[in-house]
TORLOGU-629496 format. One record per residue (C-alpha): x, y, z; residue in one letter. Coordinates in steps of 0.5 Angstrom, whole numbers, padded with zeros to 4 digits, always signed. Layout:
XYZa...
//
This chain:
+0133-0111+0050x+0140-0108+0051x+0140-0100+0053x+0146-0096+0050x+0148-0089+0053x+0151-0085+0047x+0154-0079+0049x+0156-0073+0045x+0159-0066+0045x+0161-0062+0039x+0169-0060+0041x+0174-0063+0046x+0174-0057+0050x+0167-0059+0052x+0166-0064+0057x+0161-0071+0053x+0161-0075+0060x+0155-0068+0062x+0149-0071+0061x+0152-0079+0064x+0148-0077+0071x+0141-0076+0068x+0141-0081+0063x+0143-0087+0068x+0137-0084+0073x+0133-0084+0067x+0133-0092+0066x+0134-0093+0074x+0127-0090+0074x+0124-0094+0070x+0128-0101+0073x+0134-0102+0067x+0141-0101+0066x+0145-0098+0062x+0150-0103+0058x+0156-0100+0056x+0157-0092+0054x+0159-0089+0047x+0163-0083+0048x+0165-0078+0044x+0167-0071+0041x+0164-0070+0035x+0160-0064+0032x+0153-0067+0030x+0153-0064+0023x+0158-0070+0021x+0156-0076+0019x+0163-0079+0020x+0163-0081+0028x+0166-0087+0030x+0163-0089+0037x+0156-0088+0034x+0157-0092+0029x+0161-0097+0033x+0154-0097+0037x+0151-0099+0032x+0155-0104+0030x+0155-0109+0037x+0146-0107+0038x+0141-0111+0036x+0134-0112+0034x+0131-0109+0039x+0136-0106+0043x+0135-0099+0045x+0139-0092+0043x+0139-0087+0049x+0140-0080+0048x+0139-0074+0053x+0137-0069+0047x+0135-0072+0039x+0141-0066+0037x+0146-0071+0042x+0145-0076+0034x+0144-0071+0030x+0145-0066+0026x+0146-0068+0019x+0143-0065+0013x+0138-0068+0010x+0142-0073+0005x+0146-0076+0012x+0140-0075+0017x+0137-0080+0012x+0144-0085+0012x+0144-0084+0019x+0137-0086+0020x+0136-0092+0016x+0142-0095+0018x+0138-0095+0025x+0132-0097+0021x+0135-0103+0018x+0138-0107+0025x+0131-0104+0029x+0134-0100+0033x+0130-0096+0038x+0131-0089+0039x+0130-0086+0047x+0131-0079+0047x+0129-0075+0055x+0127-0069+0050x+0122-0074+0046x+0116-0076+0051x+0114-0082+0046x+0120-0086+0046x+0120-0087+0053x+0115-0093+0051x+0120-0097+0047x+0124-0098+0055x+0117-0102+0057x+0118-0109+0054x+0110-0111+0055x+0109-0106+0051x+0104-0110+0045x+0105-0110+0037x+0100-0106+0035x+0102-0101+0041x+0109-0101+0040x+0107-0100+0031x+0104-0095+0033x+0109-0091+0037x+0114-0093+0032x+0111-0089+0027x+0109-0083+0031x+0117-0083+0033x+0119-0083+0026x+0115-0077+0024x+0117-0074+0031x+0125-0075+0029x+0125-0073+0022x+0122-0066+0025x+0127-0065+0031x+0133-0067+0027x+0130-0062+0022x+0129-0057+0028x+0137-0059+0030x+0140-0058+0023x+0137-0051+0023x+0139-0049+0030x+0147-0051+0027x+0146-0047+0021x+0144-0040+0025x+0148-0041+0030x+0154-0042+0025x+0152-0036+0021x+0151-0031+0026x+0158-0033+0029x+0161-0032+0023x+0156-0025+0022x+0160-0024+0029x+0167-0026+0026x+0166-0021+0020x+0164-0015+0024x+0169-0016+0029x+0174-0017+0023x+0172-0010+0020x+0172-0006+0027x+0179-0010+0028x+0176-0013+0034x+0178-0019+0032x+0182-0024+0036x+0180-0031+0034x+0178-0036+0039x+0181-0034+0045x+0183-0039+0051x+0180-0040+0058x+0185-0038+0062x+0183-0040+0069x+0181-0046+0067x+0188-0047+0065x+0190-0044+0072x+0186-0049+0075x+0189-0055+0071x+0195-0053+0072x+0195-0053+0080x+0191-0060+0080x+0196-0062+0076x+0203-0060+0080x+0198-0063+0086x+0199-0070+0082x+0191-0072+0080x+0190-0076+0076x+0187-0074+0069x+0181-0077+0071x+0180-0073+0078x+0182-0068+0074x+0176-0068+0068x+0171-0070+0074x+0172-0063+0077x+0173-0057+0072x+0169-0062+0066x+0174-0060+0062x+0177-0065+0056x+0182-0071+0057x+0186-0067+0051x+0185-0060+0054x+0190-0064+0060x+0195-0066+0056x+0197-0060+0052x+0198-0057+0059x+0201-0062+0061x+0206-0061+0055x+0207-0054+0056x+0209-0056+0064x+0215-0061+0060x+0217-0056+0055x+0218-0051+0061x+0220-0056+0066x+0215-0056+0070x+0214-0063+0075x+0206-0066+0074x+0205-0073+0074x
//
């Protein structure tokens, strides 16, 4: 059995390695390792996500699925929810997700069939309702932003999405100070993509980075 680390956040202002910590002590705990990382920024709400994908790819009969929260792999509507869920079904990958208690069995190898039968079927039924709960989720809180946007909009208050200034601030100092991309998403938590547009405005300005 192989554990892979699926990491997901929806935009590429936000920071997919968050959750890499927690799901790394989880397996500690229960003396396994994680195998490889999948790291992206996707929204959930897309079928279309290469490292899942790609994950699902190299995994075989047996290997585990991990995820902080079900939501990290769904967010689908029904019709792609199913796509998404019977492409797991068929290489018999198994689920693991820290917010879903019944799929922590499946880290256990000595777990017996019918046991491990058992919690299959209760796992299945508990997926179907939480990618539901997700989906639902993602779909009030897109129609209460654009209820914002509308008001907004009528008030003329409406500005569109506005940029993090000191997070901007901060990134360019680390920059100017010569850190690496890699020390720099360690600090702020921001994007990889966030760090090169500053640094593309630094040339265009004639600012020395790195």
């Amino acid at each position: 059995m192989r554990i892979y680390g699926y990491l997901r956040a929806s935009t590429k202002l936000q920071n997919a390695n968050r959750a890499k910590t927690s799901l790394k002590k989880f397996a500690k705990d229960l003396n396994h390792a994680v195998s490889a990382w999948f790291i992206e920024n996707e929204s959930g709400a897309k079928l279309k996500r290469p490292e899942l994908f790609r994950l699902l790819e190299i995994a075989q009969n047996g290997d585990v699925l991990l995820v902080e929260q079900v939501d990290r792999i769904s967010r689908l509507n029904t019709e792609d929810w199913e796509t998404l869920k019977a492409a797991i079904t068929t290489k018999g990958i198994r689920i693991v997700a820290l917010d879903l208690p019944t799929s922590h069995q499946f880290m256990n190898q000595s777990t017996d069939e019918f046991t491990q039968r058992m919690l299959s079927a209760i796992n299945a039924m508990l997926l179907d309702m939480l990618a539901a709960v997700s989906r639902k989720d993602y779909e009030d809180r897109r129609r209460r932003q654009l209820e914002g946007i509308k008001i907004a909009k009528e008030n003329g208050k409406y500005r569109g999405r506005q940029i993090n200034q000191k997070l901007h601030d901060n990134i360019s100092a680390l920059l100017q100070a010569e850190k690496s991309y890699g020390s720099i998403v360690e600090l702020l938590g921001c994007s990889r993509s966030t760090i090169s547009k500053i640094r593309k405005k630094h040339k265009a300005f004639g600012i020395s980075t790195l």
